[in-house]
N, C-alpha and C positions, 0 to 999 in steps of 0.2 A: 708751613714750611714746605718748600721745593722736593721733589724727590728728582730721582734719576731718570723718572718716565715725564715727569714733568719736562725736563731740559728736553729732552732728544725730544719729545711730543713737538717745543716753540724750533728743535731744531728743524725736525722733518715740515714744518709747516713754511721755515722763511723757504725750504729749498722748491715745496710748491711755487709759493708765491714768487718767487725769482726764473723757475721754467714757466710760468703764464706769463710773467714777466716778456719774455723775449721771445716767446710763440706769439704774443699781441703783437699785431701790428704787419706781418712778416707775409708774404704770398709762397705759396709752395714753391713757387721757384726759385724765391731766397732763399727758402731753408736748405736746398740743393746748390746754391751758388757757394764752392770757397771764396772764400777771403785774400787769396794766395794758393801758388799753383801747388802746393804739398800740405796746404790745410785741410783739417778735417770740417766738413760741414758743417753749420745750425744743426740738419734735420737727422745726419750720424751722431753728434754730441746727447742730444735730446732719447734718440734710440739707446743709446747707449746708458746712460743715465737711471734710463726704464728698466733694460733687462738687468743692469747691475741691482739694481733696488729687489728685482722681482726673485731674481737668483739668490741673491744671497737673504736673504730674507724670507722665503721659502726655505729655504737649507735650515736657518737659525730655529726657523716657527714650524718645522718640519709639516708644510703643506707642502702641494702641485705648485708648481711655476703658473702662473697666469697667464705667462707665454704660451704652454701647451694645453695645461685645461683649459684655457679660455677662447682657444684659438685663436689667439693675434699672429700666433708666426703664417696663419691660412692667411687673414688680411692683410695681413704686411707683403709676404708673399718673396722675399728677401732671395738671394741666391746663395746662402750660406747655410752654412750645418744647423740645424735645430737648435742645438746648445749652444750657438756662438753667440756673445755678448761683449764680444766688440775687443776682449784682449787679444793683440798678437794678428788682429787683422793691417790688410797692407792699407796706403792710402787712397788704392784702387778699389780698394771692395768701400772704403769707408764711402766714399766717395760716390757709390753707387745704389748709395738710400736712397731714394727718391721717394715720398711719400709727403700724404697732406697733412699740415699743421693739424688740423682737425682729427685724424688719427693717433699722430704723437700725442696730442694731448689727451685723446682718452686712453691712448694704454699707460703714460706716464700717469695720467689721475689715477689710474685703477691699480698699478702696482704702488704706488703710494698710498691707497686707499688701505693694501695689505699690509703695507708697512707700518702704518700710525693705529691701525689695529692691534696688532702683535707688540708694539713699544705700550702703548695703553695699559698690557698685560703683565710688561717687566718690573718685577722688583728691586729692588735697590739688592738685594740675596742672589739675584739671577744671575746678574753681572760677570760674577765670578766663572759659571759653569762655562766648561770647555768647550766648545765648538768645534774647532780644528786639530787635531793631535799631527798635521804633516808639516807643522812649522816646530821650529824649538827656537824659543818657548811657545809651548803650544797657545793656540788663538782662543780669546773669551768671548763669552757673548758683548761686554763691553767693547772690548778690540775689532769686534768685528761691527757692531754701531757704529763707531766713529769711524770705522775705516772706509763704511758706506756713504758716512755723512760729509767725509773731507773729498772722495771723489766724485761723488755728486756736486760739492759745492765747486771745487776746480772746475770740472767740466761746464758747470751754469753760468761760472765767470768767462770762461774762453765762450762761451756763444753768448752771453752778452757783449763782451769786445768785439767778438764778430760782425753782432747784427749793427752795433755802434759802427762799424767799417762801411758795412753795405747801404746802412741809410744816411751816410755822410756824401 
């Protein structure tokens, strides 16, 4: 029988397989190229992606951000606040990732690598515990899974349409 770490385990995995998905194949300077002059980038979609994975998911499994302890924000090298993960940015800053596939992909692998760790862990019991008390109704560790796993999956779709625009 299936449990609840089972699901989000096949979930956290198609969302790998769909960012290698659309990292293959792509030069660093498509993943910089919009699609359209107000589009957010491949290689913004994919950071973004990352540090949402890494933030929230550090918060849930109360570790370090891999961002900071691991120093990706040093090789990334970004001109934005430490803590920013892409909400409430313009489409000028988005717009001004510029960085190699080969990097996104290993800070995407490695905050993913925390995440399917930490889901590994979750019980079907877990689910319930509160996370967030600044929403009402306050946020579960459930709510807070899927609400990782729906923005991740959005944003893996819009840069697969993208990169479908740019190799057409």
């Amino acid at each position: 029988m299936a449990t609840a770490s089972d699901l989000l385990l096949d979930a956290f995995g198609r969302i790998q397989e769909s960012t290698h998905d659309v990292l293959d194949g792509l030069s660093d300077e498509q993943l910089s190229t919009p699609v359209a002059s107000r589009a957010n980038t491949i290689g913004w979609l994919i950071w973004h992606i990352s540090r949402l994975i890494d933030d929230h998911i550090a918060d849930v499994a109360s570790l370090d951000q891999l961002w900071t302890s691991e120093r990706w924000a040093h090789r990334f090298g970004l001109p934005f606040p430490i803590q920013a993960i892409g909400y409430g940015q313009t489409i000028e800053q988005a717009q001004s990732v510029r960085v190699s596939g080969q990097l996104l992909r290993e800070y995407f692998d490695a905050a993913h690598g925390m995440a399917v760790e930490f889901v590994r862990t979750v019980t079907d019991t877990d689910l319930d515990r509160v996370v967030d008390v600044r929403w009402d109704p306050p946020v579960t560790l459930a709510v807070r899974l899927v609400s990782v796993m729906n923005d991740t999956m959005q944003h893996v779709g819009q840069a697969a349409y993208a990169k479908g625009i740019l190799l057409s």
